[in-house]
C-alpha positions in Angstrom: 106.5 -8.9 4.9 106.5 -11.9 2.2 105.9 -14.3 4.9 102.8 -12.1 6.4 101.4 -11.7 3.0 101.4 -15.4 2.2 99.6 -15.8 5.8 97.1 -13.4 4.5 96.0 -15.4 1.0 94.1 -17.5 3.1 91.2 -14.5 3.4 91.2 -14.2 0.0 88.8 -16.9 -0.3 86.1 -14.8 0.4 87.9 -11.5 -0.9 84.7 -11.4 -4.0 87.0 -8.7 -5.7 87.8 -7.5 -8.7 91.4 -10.2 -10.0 93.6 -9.7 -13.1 91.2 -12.1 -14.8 88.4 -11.9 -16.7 85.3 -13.0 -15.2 83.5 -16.8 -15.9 80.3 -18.3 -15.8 81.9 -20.1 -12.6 82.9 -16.1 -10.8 79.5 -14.7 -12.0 78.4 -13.1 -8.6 74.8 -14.3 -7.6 72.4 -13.1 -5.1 71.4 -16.3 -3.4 73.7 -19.3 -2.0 73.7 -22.4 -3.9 72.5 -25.3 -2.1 74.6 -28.3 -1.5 71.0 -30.1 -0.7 69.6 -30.4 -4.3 72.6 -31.4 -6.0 73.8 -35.5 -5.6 77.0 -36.9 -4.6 79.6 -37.1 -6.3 78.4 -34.2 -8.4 80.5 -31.7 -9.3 80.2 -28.2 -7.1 76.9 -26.7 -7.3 76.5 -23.0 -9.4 78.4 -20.0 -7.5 80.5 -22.3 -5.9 84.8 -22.8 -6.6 87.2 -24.1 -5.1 90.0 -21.8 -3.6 93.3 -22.9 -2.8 95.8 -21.0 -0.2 99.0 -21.4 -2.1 100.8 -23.8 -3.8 103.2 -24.9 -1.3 100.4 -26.0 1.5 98.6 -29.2 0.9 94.9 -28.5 -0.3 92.1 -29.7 2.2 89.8 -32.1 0.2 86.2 -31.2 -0.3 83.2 -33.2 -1.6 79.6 -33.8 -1.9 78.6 -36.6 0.1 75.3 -38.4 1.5 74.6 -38.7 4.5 71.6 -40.2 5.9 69.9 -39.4 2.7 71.1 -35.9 2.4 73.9 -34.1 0.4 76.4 -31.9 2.3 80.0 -30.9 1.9 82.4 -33.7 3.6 85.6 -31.8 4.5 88.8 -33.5 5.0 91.8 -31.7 6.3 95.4 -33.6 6.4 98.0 -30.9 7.4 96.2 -28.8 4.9 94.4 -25.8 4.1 92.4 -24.8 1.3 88.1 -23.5 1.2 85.4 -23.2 -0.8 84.0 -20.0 -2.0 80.6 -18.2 -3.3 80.8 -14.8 -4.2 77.5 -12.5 -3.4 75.8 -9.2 -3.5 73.8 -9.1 -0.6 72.8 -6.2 1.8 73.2 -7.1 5.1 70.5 -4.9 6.9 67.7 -6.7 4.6 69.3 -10.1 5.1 70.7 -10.0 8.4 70.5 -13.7 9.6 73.2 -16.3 8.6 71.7 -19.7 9.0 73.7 -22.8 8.1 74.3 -26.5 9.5 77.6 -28.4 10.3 79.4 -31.4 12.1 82.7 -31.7 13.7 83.2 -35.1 15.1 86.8 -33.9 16.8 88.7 -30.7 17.6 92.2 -29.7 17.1 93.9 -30.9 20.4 96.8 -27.5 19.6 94.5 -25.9 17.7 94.1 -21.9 19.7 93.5 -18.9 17.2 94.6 -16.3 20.1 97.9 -17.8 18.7 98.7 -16.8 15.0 101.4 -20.0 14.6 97.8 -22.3 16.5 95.4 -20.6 14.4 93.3 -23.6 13.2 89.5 -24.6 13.3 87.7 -27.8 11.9 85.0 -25.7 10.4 84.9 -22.0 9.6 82.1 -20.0 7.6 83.9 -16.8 6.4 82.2 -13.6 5.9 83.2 -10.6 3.5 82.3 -7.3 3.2 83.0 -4.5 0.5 83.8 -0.9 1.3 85.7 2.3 1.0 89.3 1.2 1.4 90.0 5.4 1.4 88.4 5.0 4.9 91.0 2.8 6.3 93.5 3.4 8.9 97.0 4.3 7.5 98.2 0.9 8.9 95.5 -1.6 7.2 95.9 0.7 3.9 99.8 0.2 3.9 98.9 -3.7 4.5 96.4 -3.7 2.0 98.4 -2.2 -0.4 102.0 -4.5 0.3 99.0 -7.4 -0.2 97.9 -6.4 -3.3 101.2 -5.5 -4.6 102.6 -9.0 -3.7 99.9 -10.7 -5.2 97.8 -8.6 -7.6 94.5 -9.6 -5.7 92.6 -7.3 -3.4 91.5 -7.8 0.4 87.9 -7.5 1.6 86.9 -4.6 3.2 86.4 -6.3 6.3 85.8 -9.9 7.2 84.1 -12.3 9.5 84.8 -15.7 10.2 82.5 -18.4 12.2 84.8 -20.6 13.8 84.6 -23.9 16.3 86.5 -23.0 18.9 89.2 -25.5 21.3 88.5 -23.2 24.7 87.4 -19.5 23.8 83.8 -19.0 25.3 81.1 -19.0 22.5 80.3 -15.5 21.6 83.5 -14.2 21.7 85.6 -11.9 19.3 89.2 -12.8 18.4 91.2 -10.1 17.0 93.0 -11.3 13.5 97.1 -10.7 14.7 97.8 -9.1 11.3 94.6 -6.5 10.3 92.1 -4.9 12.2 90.2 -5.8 9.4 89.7 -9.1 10.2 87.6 -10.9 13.5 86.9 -14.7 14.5 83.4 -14.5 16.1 83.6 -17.9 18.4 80.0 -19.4 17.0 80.9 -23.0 18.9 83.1 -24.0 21.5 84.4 -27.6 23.3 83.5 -30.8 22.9 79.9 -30.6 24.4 78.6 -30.8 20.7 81.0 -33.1 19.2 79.8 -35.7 17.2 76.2 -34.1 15.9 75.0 -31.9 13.2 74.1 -28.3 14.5 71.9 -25.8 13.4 73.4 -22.4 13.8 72.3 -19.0 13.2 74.0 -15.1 13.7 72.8 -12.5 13.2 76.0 -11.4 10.8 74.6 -7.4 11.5 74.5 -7.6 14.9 78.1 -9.2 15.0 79.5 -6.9 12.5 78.2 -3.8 14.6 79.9 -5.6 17.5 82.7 -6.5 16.1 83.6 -3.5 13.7 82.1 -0.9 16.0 80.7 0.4 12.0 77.6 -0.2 9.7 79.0 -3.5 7.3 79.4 -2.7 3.4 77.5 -5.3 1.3 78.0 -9.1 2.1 80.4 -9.6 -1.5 80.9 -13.4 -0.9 81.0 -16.4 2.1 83.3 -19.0 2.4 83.9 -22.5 3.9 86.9 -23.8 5.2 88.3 -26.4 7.2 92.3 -26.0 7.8 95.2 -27.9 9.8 98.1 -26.6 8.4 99.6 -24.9 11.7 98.9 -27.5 13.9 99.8 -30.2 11.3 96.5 -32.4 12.6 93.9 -34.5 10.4 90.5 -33.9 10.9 86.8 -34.3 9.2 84.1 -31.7 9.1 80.7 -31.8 7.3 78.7 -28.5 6.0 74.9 -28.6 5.4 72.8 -25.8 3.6 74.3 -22.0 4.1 71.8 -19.1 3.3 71.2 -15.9 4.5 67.4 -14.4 5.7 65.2 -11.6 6.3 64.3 -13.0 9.5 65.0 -15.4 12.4 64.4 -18.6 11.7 61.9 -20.8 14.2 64.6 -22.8 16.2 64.3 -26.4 15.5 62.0 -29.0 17.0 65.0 -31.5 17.9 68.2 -28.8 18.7 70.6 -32.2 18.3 70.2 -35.1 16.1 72.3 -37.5 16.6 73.6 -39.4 13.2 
């Protein structure tokens, strides 16, 4: 059970609960994203945003404002390694329903397969939590909740999301998490057909829930990037644009790839 807890830390990036500690200017929950955009390189991590790192035996992935092409985004690095960034939120997902946000991937994961727990890597993942009534769990998920918190005084999420970039799994589909029915990996890219240029992606994060959960979500308590190789042991590079969430669609771009 020690060994399936530990697995579990990783979801508390995006857990935006209640911890042992006091809260600081750097955990004050905010309604809006910060941007990565309006900040330089170099700079430390914009307002809202922390680093979170999975445990202290796995090798943290190495995150860092970078410009490219005149732009500042998140450069992700991944060596064996897995560790995120974090933003905590209060955000209603039926009046902010669309998740729009931009990233690069340059190579997959040759082993990389998250149907498989021991495989369960992605060069890029945007992670979604949701509060709610943890009363209104199934015995199972409470009794894992609970050996969770017990083992490591923090909380998990109601429920969570995660966007990942997928090796094979068609685009669109839902992987169950092999621990929690709590958790599912919505496939938002898949293959190798968009290697190698930025993409714009949105979800509509309501419509997935519904989907996923087969529920209405709980607030949208924080989102999360992360890039991670430590099953697979593989290096790898990401890069994450802007994330925000809004009322409504946005127009779909007037060149879908841009090539860099």
């Amino acid at each position: 059970m020690l060994k399936r807890c530990a697995t579990l830390l990783a979801l508390l990036i995006c857990s935006g609960c209640a911890s042992t500690r006091p809260e600081t200017p750097a955990t004050v929950v905010l309604p809006h994203i910060s941007s990565f955009s309006k900040h330089s390189a170099g700079e430390t991590l914009p307002p809202g945003w922390q680093p979170w790192t999975l445990s202290r035996f796995k090798r943290p992935t190495e995150y860092r404002l970078v410009d490219y092409s005149g732009r500042t985004v998140v450069r992700a690095r991944a060596e064996s390694s897995a560790s995120g960034l974090v933003h905590r939120l209060n955000l209603d997902a039926t009046r902010y329903p669309y998740l729009h946000w931009n990233w690069k991937v340059e190579q997959l994961i040759a082993k990389a397969d998250n149907t498989q727990k021991h495989l369960e890597d992605s060069p890029v993942r945007l992670v979604v939590s949701f509060g709610g009534d943890h009363d209104r769990l199934p015995l199972t998920d409470r009794i894992f909740f609970d050996n969770v918190r017990l083992l490591t005084g923090q909380q998990l999420p109601y429920s969570t999301l995660m966007y990942i970039w997928e090796n094979r799994a068609p685009r669109d589909s839902v992987i169950d998490n092999r621990h929690t029915s709590r958790i599912k990996m919505i496939v938002a890219e898949s293959g190798r057909d968009r290697l190698g240029s930025w993409q714009e992606v949105t979800r509509n994060v309501l419509e997935d829930y519904r989907r996923a959960f087969g529920e209405e979500p709980g607030p949208i308590i924080a989102i999360g990037i992360m890039t991670d190789t430590d099953n697979t042991g593989d290096n790898v590079h990401a890069w994450y644009g802007d994330i925000e969430f809004r009322r409504n669609r946005p127009a779909p771009p007037v060149v879908a790839n841009q090539q860099d």
